[in-house]
VOGU-3710 file (C-alpha; in Angstrom, 3 decimals, decimal comma):
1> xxxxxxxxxx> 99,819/176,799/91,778  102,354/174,235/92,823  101,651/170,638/91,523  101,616/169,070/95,052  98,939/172,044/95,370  97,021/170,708/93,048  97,374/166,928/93,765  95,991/168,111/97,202  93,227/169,035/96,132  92,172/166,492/93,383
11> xxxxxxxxxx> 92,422/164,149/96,454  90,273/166,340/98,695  87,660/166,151/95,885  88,137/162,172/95,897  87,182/162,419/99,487  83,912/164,215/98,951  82,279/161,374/101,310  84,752/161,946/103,949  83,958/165,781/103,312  80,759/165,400/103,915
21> xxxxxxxxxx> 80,696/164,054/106,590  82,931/166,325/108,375  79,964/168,829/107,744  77,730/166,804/108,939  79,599/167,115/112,060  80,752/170,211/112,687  76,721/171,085/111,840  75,466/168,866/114,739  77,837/170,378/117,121  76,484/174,073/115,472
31> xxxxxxxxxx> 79,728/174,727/113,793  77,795/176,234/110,830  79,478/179,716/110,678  83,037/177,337/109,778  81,008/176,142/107,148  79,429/179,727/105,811  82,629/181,111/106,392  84,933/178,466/103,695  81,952/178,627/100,983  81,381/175,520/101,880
41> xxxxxxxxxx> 77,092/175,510/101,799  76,904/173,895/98,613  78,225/170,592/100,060  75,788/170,801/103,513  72,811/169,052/103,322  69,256/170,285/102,688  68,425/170,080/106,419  70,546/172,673/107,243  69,585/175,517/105,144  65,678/174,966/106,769
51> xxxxxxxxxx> 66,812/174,956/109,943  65,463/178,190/111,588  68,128/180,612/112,729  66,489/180,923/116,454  66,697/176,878/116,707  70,508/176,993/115,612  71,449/180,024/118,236  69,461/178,203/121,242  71,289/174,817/120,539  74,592/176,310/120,322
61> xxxxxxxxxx> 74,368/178,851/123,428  74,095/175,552/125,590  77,573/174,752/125,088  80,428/177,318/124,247  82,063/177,594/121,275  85,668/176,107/122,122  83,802/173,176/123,816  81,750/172,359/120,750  84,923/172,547/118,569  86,906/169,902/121,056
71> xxxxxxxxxx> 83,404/167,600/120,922  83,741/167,733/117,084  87,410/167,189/117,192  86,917/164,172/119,215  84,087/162,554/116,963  85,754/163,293/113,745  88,500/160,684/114,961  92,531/160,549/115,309  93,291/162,890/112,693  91,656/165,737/113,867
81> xxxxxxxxxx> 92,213/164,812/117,717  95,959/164,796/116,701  95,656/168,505/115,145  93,338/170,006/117,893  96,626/168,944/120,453  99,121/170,339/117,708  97,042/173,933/117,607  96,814/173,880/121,836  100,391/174,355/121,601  100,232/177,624/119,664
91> xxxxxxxxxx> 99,203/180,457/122,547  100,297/182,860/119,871  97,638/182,438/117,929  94,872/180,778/119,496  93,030/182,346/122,345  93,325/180,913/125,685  89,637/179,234/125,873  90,195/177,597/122,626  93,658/175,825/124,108  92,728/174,796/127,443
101> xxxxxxxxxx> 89,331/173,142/125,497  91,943/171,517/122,801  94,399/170,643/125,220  91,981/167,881/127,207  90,924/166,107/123,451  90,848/162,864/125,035  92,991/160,563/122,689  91,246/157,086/123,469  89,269/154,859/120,859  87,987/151,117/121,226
111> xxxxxxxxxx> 90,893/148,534/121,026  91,238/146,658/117,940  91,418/142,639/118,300  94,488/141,387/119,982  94,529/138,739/117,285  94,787/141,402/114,505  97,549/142,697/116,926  99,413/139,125/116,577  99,375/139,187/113,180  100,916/142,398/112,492
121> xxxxxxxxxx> 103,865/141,657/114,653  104,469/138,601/112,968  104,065/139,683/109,927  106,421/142,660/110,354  109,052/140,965/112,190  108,716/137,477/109,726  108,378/135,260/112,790  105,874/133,463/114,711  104,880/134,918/117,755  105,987/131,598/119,836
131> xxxxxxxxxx> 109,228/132,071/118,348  109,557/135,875/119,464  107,682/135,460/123,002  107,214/133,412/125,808  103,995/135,363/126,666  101,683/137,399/124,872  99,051/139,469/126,414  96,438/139,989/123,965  94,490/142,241/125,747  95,879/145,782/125,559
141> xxxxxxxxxx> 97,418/148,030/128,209  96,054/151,086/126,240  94,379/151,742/122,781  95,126/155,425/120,931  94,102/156,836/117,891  97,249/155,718/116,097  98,276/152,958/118,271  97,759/150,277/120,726  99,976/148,635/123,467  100,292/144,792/124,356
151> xxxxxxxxxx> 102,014/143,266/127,773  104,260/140,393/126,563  107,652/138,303/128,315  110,591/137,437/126,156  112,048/134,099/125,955  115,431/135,827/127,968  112,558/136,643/130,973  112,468/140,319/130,122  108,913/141,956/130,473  108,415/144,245/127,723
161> xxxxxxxxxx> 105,064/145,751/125,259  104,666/145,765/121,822  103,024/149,384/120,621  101,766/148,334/117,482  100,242/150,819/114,564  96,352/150,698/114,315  95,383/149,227/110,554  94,343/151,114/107,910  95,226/154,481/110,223  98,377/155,786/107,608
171> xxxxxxxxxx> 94,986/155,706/105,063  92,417/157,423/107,427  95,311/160,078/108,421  96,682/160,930/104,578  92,806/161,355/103,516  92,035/163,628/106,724  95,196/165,993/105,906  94,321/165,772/102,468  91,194/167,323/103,344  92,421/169,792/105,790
181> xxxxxxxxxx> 94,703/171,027/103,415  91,560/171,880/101,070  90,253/173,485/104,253  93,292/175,782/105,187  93,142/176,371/101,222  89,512/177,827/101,167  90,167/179,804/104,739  92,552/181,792/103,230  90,596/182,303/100,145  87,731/183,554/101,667
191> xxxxxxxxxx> 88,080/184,744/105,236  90,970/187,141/104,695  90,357/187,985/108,494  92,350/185,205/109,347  95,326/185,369/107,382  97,481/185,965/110,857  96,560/182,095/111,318  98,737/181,027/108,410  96,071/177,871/107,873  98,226/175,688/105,218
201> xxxxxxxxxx> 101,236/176,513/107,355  99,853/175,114/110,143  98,549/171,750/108,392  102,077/171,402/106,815  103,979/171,472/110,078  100,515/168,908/111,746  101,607/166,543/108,367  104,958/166,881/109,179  104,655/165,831/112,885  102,253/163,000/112,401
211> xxxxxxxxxx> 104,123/161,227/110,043  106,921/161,590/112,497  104,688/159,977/115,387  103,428/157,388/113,257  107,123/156,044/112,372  107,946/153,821/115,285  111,699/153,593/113,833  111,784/157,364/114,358  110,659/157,215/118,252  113,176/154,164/118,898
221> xxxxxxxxxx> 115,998/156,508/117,664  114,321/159,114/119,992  113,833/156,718/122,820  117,675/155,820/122,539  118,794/159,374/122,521  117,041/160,071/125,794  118,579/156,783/127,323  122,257/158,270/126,057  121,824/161,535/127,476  120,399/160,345/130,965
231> xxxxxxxxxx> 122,974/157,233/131,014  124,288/157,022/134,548  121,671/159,747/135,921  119,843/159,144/139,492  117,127/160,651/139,169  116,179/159,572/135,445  115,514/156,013/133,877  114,986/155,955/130,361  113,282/152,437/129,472  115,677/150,291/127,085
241> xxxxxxxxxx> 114,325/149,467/123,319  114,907/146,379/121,286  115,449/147,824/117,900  116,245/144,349/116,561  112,547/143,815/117,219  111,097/147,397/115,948  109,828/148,347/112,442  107,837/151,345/111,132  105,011/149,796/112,702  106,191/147,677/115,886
251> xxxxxxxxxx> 107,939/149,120/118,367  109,235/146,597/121,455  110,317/148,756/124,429  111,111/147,796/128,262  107,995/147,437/130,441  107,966/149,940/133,388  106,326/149,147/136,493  105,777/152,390/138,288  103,331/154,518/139,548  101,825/157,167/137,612
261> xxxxxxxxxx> 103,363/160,730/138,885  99,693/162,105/139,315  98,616/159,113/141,761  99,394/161,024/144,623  98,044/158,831/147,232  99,905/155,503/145,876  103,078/157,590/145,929  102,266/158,757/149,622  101,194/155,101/150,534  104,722/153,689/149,002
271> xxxxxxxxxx> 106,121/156,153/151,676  107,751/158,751/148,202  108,590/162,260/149,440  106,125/164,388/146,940  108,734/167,345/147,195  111,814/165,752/146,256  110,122/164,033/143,253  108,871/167,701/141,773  112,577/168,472/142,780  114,230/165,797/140,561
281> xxxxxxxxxx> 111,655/166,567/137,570  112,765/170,114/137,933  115,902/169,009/137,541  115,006/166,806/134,790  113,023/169,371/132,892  115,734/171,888/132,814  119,253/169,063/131,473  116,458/168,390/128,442  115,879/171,821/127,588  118,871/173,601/128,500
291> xxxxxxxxxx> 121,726/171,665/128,314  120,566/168,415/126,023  118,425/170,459/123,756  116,485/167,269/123,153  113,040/166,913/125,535  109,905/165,018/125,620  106,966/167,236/124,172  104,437/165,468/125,580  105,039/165,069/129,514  101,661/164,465/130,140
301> xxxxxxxxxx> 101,538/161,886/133,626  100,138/158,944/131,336  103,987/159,207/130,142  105,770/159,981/133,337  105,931/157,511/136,074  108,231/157,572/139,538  109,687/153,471/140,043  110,485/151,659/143,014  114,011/153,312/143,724  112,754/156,916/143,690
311> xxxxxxxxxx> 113,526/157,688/139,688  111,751/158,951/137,247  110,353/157,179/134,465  109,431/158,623/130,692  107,672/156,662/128,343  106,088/157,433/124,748  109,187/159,265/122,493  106,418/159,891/119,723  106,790/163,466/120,327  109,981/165,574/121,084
321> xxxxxxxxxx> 111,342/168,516/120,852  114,698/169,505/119,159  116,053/172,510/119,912  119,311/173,753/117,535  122,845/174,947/118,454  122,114/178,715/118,124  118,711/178,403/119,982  120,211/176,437/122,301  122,450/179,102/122,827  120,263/181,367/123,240
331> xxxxxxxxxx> 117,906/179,779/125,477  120,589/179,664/127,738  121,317/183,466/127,484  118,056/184,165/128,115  117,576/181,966/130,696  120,647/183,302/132,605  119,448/186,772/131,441  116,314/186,149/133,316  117,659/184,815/136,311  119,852/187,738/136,582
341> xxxxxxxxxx> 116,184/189,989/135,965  118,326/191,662/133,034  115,531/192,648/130,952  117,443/195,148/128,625  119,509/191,780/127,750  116,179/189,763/127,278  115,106/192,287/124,603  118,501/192,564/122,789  118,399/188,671/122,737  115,006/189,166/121,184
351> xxxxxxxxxx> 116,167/191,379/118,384  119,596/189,061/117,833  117,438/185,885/117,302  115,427/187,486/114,826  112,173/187,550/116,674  111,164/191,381/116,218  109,575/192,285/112,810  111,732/193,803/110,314  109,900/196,892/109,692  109,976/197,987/113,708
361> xxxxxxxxxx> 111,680/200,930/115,567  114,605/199,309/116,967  115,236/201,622/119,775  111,219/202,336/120,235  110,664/198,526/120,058  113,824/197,862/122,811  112,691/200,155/125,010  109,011/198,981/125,032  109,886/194,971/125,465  112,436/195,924/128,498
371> xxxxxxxxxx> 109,107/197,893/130,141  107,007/194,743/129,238  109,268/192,267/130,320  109,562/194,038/133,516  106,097/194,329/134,294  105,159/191,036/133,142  107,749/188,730/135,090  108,853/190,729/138,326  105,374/190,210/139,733  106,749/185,841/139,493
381> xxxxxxxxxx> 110,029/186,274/141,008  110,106/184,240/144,300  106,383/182,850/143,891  106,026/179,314/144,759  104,050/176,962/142,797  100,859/177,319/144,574  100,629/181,092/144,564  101,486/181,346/140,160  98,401/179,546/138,397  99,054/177,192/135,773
391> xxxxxxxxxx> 100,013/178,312/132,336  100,342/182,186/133,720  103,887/182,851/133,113  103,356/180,884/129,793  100,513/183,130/129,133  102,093/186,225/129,449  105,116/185,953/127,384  102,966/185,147/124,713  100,615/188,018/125,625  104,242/189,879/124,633
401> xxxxxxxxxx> 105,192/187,862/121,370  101,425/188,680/120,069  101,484/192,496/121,053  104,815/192,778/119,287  104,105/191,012/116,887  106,900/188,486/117,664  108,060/185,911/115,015  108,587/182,536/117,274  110,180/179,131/115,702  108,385/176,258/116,880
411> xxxxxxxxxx> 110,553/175,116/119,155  109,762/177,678/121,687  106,274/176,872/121,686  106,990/173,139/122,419  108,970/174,373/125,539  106,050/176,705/126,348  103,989/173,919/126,368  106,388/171,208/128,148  107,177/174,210/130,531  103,122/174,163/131,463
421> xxxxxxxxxx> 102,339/170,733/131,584  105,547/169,808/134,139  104,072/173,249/136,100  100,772/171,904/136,514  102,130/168,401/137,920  104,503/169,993/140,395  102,429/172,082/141,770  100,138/169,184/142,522  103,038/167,390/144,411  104,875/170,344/145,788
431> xxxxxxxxxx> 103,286/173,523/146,100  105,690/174,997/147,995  108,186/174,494/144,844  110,623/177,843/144,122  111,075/177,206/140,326  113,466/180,536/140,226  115,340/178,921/142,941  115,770/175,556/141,601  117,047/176,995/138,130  119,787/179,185/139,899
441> xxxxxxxxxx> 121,903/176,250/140,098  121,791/175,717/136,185  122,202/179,323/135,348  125,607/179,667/136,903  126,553/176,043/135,204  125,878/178,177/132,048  127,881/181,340/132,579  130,901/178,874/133,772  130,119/177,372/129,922  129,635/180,625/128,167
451> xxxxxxxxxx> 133,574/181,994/129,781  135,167/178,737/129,200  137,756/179,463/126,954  137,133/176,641/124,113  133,863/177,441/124,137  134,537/181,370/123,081  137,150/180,219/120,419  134,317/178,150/118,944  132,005/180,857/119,081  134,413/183,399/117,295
461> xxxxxxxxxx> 135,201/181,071/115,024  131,964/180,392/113,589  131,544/184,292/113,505  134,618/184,705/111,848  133,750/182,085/109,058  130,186/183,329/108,543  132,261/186,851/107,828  134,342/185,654/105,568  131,484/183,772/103,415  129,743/187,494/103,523
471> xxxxxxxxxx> 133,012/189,110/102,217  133,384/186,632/99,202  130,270/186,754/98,205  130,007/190,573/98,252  131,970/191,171/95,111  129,778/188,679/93,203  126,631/190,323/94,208  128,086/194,280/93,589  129,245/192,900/90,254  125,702/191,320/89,424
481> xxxxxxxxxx> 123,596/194,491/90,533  126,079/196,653/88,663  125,484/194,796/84,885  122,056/194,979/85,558  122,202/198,748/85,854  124,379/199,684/83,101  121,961/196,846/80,333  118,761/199,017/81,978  117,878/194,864/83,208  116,603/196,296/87,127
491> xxxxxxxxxx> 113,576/195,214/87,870  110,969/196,665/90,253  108,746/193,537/91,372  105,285/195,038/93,015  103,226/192,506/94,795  99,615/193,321/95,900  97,792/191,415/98,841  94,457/190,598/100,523  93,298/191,665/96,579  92,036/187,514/95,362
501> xxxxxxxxxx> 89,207/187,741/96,970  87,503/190,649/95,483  89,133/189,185/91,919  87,128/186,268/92,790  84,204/187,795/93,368  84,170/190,260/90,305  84,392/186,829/88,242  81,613/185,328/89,926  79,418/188,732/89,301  80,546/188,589/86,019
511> xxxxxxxxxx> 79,752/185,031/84,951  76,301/185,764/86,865  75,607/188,657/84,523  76,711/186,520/81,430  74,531/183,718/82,160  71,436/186,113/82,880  72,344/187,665/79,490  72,257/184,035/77,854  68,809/183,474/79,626  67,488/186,117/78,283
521> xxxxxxxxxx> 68,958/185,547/74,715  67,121/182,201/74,424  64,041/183,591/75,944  64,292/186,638/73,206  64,967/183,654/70,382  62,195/181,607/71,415  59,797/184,315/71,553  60,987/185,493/67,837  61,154/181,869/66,605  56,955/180,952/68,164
531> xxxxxxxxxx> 55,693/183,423/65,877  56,671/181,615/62,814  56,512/178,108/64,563  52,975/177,737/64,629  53,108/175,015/61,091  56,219/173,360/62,107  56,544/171,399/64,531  60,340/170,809/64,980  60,070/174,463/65,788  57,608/174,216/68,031
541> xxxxxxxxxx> 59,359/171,781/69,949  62,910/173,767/69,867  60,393/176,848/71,174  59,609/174,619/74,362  63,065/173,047/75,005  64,213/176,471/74,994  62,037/177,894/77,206  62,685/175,100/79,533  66,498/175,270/79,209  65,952/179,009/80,408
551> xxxxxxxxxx> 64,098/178,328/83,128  66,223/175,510/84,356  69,283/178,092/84,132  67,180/180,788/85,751  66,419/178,692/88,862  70,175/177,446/88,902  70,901/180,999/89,112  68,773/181,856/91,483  69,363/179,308/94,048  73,514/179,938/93,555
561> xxxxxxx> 72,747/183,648/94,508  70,741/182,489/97,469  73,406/180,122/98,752  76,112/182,443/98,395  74,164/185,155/100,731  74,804/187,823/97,929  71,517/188,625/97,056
//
């Protein structure tokens, strides 16, 4: 095991309050059988374990499953709200009543004083507050798990909010993934069922991407980006930040007075046409993903707002999506692929990218996709909005990636989900909306891209180095394999799965039997030793504290047997 492994866990077991107490709560929301299944019964409370099982299945048939999970999620605080939203975004692996339930965790906590507020800024930015503003607003705009926002005005007249870091939250959320990381640990110890779910995997990529949100310096570098890339644009405003003013944990951005892109009766009332708004963020969505390959990944309409002159408005760059040259690349090929409705290129670009397993029929595995992809996305073709529900083309391709066992980067989920969310609003403000129609215009942009001349040399030329680094390094490998052949030095390594658990539990049956062979060695002693203690009483009393020690050890065994459901 890897030291960080095991630092991990020494932590987790630092946290056995905090452990606890997660218990606790996932038992009042009758989230027991997460509990049973981890081995975790040893650290529930006594309650639990006399709880009858009829009492458990009424209280938990009240609510679903999913639901309870979100309520949990919710009480157990940021951490855990933060996760449930990262896990919504993974349709491959979580079914679909599990996401839409983890995709409304409602992210809101009680404010913390607007005084404490002060005193972070100042003491981040080492100046008083009557120095840096004219106006401070002490009461916040909004309050989050991780952070809250403040209304101030600038000496210069410029209205702008502070979004300043919660205290003590980098603790709370270091502890939490501590602890989730001994969760993911003991889930793929002992419920080998779920080994598809890649548990730690999935906590190291939620670590990665909090720490990311929490580092305001990150999101003003994000927040500029977006500004660059929409400089000049119409339909886009991208609010300015003062990164003179931001730190790790302040961030000073550009107020934006505008109304919220769901409000559909203030836009009506300000006299907005709803259609050429969904137009514009159809517009917007596809520069991000398909020409930028830098969007927001949380377009949720607390973060999009339409302003006085008709543009759109983003706010929040916590969360973005990056999407690299070759996948760029290739979302564009696809994209034009599936304007076209060229499916046999959709499933070649699936097997060029990587996606299909190793171990699969090519030919078989072509042939099947092009059938799937066929049936799966002519039925959308020249829908509008209102007749295609939310999340169903999303849906369906990952129906695909999960019945071919399709290996996705993260990226593509991200769009999946930014893809869904911007769905859902349009539809609310334009029905009517042709999404294949809108997108036609960006799909010939990209073919003009893909024949322009420079572009081709580019592309040959990075195919024409990554041939010659194969062809130098060929002789180098032959020549290794080769000595290791002729000194008999090949090795054959042989790696066997899914078999730790039953190890684990052959040890445990093992040290069982041991101990009841040591009980019964002390109760064979003691029985040998009271015949001949009956004058002495040192022996007498050795006689007792041995029969007691046995005992003791007996019940210990007995209720370990018990808890374990082995018996």
């Amino acid at each position: 095991m890897r030291p960080a492994s095991l630092l991990r866990i020494r932590r987790a077991y630092k946290n056995l309050g905090r452990f606890r107490e997660i218990l606790n709560i996932l038992l009042k929301h009758g989230l027991g059988q997460i509990i049973e299944g981890s081995q975790l019964q040893e650290l529930a409370p006594i309650r639990w374990w006399y709880t009858p099982l009829h009492q458990r299945l009424e209280r938990e048939e009240k609510v679903s499953l999913p639901e309870r999970l979100k309520i949990a999620f919710e009480e157990l605080g940021p951490t855990f709200i933060k996760f449930g939203q990262i896990l919504s975004t993974r349709a491959d692996l979580i079914p679909r009543e599990y996401i839409q339930a983890l995709d409304s965790l409602l992210d809101k906590v009680p404010p913390f004083p607007g005084e404490e507020a002060r005193h972070i800024i100042e003491a981040e930015l080492k100046t008083p507050m009557n120095q840096l503003v004219a106006q401070f607003d002490e009461t916040p705009l909004a309050a989050a798990s991780i952070a809250q926002v403040h209304r101030a005005v600038l000496w210069s007249g410029q209205q702008v909010v502070f979004k300043v870091r919660r205290p003590g939250i980098t603790d709370v959320i270091k502890r939490d993934v501590d602890i989730l990381y001994r969760l993911a640990t003991l889930i793929e110890r002992y419920v080998p069922d779920l080994a598809f779910l890649n548990a730690t995997g999935q906590v190291e990529e939620f670590d990665q991407a909090i720490n990311e949100e929490m580092d305001f310096i990150r999101e003003a570098e994000n927040a500029a980006r977006f500004r660059a890339n929409f400089e000049g644009s119409s339909d886009v405003y991208v609010p300015n930040v003062f990164q003179h003013l931001s730190t790790e944990r302040v961030l000073v951005m550009e107020f934006i007075d505008g109304i919220r892109i769901d409000d559909l009766e203030r836009l009506r009332a300000a006299g907005f046409d709803l259609e050429a708004i969904a137009r514009k963020g159809s517009d917007t969505l596809f520069k991000m993903i398909l020409m930028d390959g830098f969007f927001h990944a949380d377009p949720h309409p607390g973060n999009l707002f339409v302003l006085s002159d008709g543009r759109l408005s983003f706010i929040d760059f916590g969360i973005v999506g990056r999407v690299r040259g070759d996948l760029l690349q290739a979302c564009g090929d696809t994209f034009v692929a599936l304007i076209k409705r060229d499916y046999d290129a959709l499933a070649r670009q699936s097997i060029n990218l990587g996606f299909a397993p190793d171990e699969v029929d090519l030919l078989r595995y072509r042939q099947e996709m092009r059938a799937d992809l066929e049936n799966t996305i002519e039925p959308l073709v020249g829908r509008k909005l209102r007749q295609m529900p939310a999340m169903a083309y999303v849906e369906r391709t990952m129906a695909l990636a999960v019945k071919h066992r399709l290996r996705l980067p993260r990226e593509l989920f991200l769009i999946a989900k930014c893809l869904a969310v911007f769905e859902t609003v349009f539809r609310r403000l334009s029905p009517e909306l042709d999404f294949f129609k809108l997108a036609r215009p960006y799909a010939r942009r990209l073919v003009t891209q893909r024949l322009f001349v420079g572009t081709l040399a580019r592309k040959f030329r990075r195919e024409a180095m990554d041939l010659v680094d194969v062809a130098r390094g060929l002789p180098r490998e032959l020549h290794s394999a080769l000595r290791k052949i002729t000194k008999n030095d090949l090795h054959l390594k042989l790696q066997l799965t899914d078999i730790d658990p039953y190890l684990r539990r052959f040890d445990r049956a093992s040290n069982r039997l041991t101990f009841a062979v040591i009980i019964s060695a002390i109760i064979l002693g003691c029985s040998i030793i009271i015949t001949v203690a009956s004058e002495t009483v040192a022996l007498q009393w050795l006689v007792v504290g041995g029969f007691v020690f046995a005992v003791l050890l007996g019940l210990w065994l007995i209720i370990a047997i018990l808890r374990s459901g082995m018996l």
